[in-house]
The first five atom37 places (N, CA, C, CB, O) and aatype in JSON, in Angstrom:
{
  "aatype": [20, 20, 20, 20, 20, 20, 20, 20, 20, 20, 20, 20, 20, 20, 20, 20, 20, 20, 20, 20, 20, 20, 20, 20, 20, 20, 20, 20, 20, 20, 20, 20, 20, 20, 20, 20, 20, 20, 20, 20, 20, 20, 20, 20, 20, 20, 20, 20, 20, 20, 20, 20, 20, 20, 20, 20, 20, 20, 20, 20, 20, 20, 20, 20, 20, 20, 20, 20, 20, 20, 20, 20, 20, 20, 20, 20, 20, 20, 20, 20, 20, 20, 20, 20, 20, 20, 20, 20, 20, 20, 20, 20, 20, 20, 20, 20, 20, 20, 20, 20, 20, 20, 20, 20, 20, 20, 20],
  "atom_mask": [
    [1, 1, 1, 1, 1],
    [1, 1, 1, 1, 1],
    [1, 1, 1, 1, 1],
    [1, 1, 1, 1, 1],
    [1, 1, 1, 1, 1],
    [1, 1, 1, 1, 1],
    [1, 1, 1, 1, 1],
    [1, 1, 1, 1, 1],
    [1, 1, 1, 1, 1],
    [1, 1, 1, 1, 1],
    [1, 1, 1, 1, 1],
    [1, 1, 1, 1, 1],
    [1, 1, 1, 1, 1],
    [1, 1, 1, 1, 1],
    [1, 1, 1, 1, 1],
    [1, 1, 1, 1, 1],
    [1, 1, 1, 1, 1],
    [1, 1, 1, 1, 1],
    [1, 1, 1, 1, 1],
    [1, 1, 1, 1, 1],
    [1, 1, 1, 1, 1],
    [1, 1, 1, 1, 1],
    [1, 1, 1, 1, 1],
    [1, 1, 1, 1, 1],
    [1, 1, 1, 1, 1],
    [1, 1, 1, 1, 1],
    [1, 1, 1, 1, 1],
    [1, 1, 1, 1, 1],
    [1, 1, 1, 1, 1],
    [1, 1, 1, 1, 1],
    [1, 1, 1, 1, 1],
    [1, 1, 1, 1, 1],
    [1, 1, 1, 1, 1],
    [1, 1, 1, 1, 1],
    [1, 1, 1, 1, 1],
    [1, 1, 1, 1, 1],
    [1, 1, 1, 1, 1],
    [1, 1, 1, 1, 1],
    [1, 1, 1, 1, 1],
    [1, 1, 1, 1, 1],
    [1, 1, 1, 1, 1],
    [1, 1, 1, 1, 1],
    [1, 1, 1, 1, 1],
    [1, 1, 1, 1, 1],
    [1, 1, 1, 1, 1],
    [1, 1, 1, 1, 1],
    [1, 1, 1, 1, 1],
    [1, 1, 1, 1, 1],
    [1, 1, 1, 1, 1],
    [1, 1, 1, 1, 1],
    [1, 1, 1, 1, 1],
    [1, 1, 1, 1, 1],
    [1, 1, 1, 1, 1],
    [1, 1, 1, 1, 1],
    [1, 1, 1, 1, 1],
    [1, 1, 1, 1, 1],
    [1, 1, 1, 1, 1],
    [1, 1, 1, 1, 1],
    [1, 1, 1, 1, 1],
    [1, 1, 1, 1, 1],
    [1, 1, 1, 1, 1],
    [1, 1, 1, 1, 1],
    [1, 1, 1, 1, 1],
    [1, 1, 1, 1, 1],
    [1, 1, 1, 1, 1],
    [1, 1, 1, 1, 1],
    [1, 1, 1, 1, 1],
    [1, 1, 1, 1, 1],
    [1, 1, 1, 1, 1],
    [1, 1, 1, 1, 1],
    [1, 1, 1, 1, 1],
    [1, 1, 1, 1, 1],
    [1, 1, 1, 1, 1],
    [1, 1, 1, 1, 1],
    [1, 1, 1, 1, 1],
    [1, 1, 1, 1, 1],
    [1, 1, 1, 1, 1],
    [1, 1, 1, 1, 1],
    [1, 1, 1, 1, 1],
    [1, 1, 1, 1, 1],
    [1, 1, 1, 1, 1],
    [1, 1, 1, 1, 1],
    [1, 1, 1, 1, 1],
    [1, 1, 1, 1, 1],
    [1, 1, 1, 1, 1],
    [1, 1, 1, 1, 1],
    [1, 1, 1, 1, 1],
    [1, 1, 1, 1, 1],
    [1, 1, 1, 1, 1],
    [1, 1, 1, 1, 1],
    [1, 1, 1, 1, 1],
    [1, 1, 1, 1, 1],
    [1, 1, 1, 1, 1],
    [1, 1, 1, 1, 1],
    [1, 1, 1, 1, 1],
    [1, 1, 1, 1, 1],
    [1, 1, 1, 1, 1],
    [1, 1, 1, 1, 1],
    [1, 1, 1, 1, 1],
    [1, 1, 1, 1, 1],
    [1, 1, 1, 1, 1],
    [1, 1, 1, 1, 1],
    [1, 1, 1, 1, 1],
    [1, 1, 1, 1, 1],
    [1, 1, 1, 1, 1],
    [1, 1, 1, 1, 1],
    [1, 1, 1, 1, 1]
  ],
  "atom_positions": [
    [[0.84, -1.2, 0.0], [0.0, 0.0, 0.0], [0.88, 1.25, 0.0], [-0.95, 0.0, 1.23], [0.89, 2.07, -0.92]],
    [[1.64, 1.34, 1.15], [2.24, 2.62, 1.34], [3.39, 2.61, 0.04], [2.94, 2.77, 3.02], [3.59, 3.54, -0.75]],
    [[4.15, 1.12, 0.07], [5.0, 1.34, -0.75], [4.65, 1.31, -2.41], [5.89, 0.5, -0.34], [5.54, 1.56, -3.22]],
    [[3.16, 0.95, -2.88], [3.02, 1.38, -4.25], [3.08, 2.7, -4.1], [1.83, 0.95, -4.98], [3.39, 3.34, -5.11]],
    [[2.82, 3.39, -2.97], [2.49, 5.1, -3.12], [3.72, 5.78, -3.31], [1.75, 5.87, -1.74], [3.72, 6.66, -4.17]],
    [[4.86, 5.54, -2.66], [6.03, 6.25, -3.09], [6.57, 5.45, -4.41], [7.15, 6.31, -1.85], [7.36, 6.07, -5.12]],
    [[6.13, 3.89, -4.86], [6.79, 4.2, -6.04], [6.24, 4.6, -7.31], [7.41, 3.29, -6.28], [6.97, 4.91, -8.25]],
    [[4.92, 4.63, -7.39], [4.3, 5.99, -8.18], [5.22, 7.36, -7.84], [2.53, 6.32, -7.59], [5.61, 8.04, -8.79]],
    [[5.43, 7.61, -6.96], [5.93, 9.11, -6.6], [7.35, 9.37, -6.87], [5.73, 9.45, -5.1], [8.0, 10.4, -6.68]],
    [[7.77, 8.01, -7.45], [9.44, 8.02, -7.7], [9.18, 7.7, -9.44], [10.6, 6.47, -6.59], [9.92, 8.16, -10.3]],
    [[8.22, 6.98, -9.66], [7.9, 7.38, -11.17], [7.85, 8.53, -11.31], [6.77, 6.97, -11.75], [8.76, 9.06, -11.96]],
    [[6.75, 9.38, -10.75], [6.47, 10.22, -11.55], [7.39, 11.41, -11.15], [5.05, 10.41, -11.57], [7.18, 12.38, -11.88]],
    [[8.43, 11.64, -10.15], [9.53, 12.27, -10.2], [10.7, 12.35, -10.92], [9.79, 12.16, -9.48], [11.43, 13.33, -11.03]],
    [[10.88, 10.76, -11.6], [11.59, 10.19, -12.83], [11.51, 10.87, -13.91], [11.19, 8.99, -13.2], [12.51, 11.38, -14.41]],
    [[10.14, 10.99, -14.5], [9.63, 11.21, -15.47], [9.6, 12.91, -15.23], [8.35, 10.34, -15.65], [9.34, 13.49, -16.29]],
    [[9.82, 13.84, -14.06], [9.82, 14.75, -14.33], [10.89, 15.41, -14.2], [9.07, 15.09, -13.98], [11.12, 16.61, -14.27]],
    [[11.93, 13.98, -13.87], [13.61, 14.83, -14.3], [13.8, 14.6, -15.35], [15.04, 14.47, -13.66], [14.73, 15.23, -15.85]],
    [[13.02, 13.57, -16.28], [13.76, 13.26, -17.12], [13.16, 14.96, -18.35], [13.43, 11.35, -17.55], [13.98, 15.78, -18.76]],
    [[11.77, 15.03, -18.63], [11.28, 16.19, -18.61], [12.31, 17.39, -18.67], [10.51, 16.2, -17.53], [12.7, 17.85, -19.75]],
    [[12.69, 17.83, -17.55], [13.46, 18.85, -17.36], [14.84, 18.82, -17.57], [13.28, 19.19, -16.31], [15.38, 19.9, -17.36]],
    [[15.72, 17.71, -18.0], [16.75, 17.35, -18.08], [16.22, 17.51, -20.08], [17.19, 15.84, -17.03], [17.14, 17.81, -20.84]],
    [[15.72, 17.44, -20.3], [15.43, 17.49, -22.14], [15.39, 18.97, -21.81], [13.7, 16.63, -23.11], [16.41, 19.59, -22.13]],
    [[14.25, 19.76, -21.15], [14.2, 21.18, -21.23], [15.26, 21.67, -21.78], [14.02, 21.78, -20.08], [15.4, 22.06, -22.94]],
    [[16.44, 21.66, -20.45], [17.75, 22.18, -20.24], [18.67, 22.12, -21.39], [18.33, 21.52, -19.16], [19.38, 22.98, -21.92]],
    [[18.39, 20.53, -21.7], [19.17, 20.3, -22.84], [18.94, 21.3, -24.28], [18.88, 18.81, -23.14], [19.9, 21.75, -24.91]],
    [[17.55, 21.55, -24.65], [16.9, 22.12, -25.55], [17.29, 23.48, -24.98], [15.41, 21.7, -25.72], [17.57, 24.05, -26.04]],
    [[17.52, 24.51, -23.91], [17.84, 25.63, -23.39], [19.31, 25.77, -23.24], [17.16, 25.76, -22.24], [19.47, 26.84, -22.65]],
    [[20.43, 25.22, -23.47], [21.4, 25.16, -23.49], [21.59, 25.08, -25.21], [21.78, 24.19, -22.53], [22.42, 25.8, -25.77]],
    [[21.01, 24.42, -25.72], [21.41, 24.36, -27.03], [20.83, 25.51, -27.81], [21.03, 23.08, -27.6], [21.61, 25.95, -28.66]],
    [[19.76, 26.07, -27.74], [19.38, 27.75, -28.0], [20.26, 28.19, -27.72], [18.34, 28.54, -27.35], [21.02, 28.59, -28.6]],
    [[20.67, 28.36, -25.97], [22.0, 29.42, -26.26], [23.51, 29.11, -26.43], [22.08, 30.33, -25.17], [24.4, 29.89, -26.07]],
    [[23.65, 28.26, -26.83], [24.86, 27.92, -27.83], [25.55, 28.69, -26.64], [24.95, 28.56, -29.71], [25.82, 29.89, -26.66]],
    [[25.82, 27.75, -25.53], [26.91, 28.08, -24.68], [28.02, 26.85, -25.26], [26.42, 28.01, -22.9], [28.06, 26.02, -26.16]],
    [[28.96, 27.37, -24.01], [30.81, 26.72, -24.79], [30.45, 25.7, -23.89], [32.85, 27.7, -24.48], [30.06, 25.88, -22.74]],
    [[30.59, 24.68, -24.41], [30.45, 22.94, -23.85], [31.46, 23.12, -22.44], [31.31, 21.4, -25.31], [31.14, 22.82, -21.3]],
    [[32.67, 23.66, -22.86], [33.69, 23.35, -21.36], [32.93, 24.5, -20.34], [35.87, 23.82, -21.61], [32.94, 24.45, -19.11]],
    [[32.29, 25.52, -21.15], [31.34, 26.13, -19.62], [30.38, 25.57, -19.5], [30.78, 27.58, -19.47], [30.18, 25.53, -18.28]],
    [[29.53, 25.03, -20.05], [28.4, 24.02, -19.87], [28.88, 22.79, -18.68], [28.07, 23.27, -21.51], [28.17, 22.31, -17.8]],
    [[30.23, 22.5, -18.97], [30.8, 21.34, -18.26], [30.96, 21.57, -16.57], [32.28, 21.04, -18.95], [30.71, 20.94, -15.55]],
    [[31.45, 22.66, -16.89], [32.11, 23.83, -15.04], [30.54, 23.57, -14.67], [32.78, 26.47, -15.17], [30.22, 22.79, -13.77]],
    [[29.41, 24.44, -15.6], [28.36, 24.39, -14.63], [27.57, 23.24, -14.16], [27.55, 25.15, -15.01], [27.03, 23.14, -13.05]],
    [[27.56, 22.01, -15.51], [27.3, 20.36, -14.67], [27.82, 20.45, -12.95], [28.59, 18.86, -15.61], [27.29, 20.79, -11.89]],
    [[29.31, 19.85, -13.42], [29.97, 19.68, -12.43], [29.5, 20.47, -10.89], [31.21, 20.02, -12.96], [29.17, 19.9, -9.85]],
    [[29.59, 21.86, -11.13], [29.13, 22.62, -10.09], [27.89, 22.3, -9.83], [29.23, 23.9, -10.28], [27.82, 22.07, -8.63]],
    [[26.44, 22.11, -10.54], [25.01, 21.51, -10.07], [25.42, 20.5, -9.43], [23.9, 21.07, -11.13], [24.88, 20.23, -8.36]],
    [[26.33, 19.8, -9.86], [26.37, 18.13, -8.99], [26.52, 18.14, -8.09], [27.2, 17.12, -9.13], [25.88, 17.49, -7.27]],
    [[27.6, 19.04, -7.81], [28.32, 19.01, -5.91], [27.22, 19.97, -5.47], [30.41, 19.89, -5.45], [27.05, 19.77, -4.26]],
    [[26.41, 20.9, -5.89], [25.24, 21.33, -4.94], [24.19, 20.25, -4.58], [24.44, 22.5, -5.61], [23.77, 19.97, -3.46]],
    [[23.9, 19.75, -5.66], [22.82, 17.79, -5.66], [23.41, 17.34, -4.8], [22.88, 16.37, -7.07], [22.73, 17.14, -3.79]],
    [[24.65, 17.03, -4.74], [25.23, 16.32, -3.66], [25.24, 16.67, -2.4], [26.31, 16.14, -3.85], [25.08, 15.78, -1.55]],
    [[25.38, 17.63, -2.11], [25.61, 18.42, -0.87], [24.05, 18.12, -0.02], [25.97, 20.27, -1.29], [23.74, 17.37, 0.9]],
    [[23.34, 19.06, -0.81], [22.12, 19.09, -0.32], [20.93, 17.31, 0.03], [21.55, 20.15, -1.52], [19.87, 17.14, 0.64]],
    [[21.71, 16.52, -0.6], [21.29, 15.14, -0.88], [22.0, 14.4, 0.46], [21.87, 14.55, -2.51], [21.48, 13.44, 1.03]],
    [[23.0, 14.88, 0.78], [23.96, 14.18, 1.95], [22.94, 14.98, 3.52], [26.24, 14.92, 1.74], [22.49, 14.4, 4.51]],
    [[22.88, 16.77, 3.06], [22.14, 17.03, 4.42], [20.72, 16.51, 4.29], [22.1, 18.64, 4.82], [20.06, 16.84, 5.28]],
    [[19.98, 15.76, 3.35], [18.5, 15.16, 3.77], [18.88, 14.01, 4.12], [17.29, 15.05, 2.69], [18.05, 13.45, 4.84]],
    [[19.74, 13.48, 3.92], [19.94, 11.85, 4.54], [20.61, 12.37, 6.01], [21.27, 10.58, 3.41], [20.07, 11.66, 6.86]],
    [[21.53, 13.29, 6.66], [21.31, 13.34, 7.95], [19.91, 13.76, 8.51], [22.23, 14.12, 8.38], [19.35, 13.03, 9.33]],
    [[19.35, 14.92, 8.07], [18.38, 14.96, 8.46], [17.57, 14.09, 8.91], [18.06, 15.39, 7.92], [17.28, 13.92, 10.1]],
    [[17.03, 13.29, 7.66], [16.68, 11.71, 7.73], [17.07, 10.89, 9.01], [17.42, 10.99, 6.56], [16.28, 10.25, 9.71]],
    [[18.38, 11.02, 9.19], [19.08, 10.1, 10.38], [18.5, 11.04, 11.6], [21.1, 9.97, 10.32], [18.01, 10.64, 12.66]],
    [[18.61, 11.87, 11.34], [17.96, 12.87, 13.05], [16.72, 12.59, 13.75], [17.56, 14.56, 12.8], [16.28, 12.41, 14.89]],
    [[16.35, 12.63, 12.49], [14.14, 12.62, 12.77], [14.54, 10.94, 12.89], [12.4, 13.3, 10.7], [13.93, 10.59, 13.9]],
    [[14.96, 10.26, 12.58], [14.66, 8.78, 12.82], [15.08, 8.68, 14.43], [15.63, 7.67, 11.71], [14.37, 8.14, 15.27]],
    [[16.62, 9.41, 14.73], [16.89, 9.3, 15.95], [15.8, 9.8, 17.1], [18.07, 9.91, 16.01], [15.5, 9.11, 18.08]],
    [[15.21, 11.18, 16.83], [14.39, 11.46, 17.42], [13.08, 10.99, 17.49], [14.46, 12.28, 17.27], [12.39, 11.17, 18.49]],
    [[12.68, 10.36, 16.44], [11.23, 9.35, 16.57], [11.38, 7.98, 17.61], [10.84, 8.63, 14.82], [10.33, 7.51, 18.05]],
    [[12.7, 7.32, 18.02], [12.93, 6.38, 18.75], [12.99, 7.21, 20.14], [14.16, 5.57, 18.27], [12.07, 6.91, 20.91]],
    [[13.8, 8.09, 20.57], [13.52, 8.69, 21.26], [12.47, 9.07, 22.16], [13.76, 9.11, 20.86], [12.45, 8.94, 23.39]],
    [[11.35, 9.71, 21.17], [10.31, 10.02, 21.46], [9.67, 8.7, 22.17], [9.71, 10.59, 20.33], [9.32, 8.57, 23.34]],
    [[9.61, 7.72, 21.06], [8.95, 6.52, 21.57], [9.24, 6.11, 22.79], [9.15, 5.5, 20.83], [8.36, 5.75, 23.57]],
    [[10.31, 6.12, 23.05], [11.13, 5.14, 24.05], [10.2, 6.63, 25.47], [13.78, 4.99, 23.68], [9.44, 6.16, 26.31]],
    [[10.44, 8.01, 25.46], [9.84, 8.84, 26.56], [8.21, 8.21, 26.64], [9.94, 10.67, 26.14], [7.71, 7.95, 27.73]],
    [[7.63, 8.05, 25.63], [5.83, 7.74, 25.56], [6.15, 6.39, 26.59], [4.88, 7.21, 23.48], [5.69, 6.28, 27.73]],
    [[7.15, 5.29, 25.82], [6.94, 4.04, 26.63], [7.2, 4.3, 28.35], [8.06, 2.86, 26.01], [6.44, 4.03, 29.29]],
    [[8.61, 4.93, 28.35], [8.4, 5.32, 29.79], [7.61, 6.18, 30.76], [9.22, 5.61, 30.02], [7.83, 6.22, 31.97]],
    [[6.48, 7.01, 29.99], [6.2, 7.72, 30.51], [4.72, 7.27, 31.82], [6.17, 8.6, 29.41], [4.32, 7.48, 32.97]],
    [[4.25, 6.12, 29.87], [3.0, 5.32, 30.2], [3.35, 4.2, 31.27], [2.39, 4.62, 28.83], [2.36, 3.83, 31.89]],
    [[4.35, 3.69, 31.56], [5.08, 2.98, 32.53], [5.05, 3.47, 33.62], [6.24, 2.8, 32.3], [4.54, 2.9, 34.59]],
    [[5.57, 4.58, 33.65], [5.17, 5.28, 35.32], [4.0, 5.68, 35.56], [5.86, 6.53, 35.76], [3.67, 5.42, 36.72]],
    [[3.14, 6.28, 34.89], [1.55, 6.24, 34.84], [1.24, 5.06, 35.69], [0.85, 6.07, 33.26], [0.69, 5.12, 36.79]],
    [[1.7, 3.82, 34.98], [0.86, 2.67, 35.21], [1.33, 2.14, 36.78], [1.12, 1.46, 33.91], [0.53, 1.55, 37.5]],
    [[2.52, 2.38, 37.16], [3.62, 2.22, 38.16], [2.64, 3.05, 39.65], [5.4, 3.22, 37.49], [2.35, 2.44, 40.68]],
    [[2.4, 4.08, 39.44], [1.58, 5.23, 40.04], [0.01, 4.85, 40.38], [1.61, 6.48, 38.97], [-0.71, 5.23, 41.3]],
    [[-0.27, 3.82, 39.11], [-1.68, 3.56, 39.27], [-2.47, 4.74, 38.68], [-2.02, 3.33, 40.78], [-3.47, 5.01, 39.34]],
    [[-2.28, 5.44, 37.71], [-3.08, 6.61, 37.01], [-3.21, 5.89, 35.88], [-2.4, 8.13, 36.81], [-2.33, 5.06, 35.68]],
    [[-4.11, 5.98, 35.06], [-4.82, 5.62, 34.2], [-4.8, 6.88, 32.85], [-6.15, 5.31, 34.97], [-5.59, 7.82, 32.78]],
    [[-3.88, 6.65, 32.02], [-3.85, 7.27, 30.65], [-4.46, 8.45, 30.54], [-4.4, 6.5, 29.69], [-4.02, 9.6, 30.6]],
    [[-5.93, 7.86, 30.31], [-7.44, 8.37, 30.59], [-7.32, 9.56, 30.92], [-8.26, 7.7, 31.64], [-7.46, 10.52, 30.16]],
    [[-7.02, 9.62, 32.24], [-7.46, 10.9, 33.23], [-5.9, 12.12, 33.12], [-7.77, 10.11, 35.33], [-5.66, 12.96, 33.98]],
    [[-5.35, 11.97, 32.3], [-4.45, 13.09, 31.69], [-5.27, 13.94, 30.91], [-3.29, 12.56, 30.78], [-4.95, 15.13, 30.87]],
    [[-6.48, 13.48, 30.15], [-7.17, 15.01, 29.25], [-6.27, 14.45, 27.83], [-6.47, 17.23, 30.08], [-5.42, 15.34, 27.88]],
    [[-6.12, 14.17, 27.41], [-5.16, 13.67, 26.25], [-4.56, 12.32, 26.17], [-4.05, 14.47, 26.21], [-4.25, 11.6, 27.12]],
    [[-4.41, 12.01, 24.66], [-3.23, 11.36, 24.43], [-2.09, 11.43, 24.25], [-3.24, 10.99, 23.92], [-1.7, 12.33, 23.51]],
    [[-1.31, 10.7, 24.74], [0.34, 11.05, 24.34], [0.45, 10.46, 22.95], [1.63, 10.25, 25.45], [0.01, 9.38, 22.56]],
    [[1.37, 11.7, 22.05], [1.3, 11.23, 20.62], [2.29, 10.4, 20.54], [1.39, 12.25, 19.55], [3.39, 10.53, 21.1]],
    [[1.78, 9.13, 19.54], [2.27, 8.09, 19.48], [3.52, 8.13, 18.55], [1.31, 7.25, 19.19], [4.02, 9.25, 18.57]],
    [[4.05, 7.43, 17.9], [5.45, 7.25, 16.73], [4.48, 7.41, 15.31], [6.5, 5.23, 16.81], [4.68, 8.19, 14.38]],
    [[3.21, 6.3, 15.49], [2.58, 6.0, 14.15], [1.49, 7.48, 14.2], [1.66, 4.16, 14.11], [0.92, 7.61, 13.12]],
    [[1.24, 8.21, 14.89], [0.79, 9.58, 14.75], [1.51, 10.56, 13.87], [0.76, 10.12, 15.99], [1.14, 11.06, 12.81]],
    [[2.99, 10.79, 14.74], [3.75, 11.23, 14.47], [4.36, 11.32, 12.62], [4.31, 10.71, 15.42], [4.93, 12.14, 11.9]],
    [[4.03, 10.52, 12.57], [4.88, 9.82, 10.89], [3.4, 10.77, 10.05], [4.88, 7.04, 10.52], [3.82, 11.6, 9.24]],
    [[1.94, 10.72, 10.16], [1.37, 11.2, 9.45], [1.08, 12.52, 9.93], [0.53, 10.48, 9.15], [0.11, 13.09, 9.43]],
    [[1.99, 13.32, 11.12], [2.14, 14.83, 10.94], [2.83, 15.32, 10.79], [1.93, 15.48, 11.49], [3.05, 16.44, 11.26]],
    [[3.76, 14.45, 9.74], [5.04, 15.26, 9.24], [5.17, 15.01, 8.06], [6.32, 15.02, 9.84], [6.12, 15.56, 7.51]],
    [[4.35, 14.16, 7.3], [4.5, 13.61, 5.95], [5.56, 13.25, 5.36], [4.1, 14.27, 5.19], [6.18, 13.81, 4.46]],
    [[5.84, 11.95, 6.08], [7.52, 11.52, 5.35], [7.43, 10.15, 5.37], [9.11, 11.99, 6.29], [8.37, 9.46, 4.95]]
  ]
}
């Protein structure tokens, strides 16, 4: 389920680099730039792709660290609740869960 949904979403991100990668190509060739500056500026997009591609995979690693985290405070928290003899319930709320969490951040 979830995973046909991102790989529709990696199709159709495919299909819209590939799209824009013809654009460019067709916009580069209008302006009849010099291939070895065409080349400098590849090169230079790449190491920005790259860069920015390395800080979403820490990122990535952060929010994962912090979603265990989180979990692990809910588990202990509901533990001492239960330790205490208080009942969830009578807090006025729920404590937000991990699987909450994941659909209020959309990732």
């Amino acid at each position: 389920a979830a995973s046909d949904v991102y790989k529709r979403q990696l199709e159709t991100l495919e299909e819209s680099i590939e799209t824009k990668d013809a654009q460019l190509n067709q916009l580069l060739q209008t302006a009849n730039i010099d291939p070895n500056t065409l080349g400098i500026v590849r090169t230079s997009l790449e190491e920005v792709e790259n860069f920015k591609n390395e800080a979403i995979r820490e990122i990535q690693q952060e929010l994962k660290r912090i979603r265990e985290a989180h979990s692990n405070m809910v588990k202990t928290y509901e533990g001492k609740l239960a330790e205490f003899g208080i009942p969830v319930e009578e807090l006025g709320f729920d404590p937000l869960v991990p699987a909450n969490i994941l659909s209020l951040i959309h990732i």
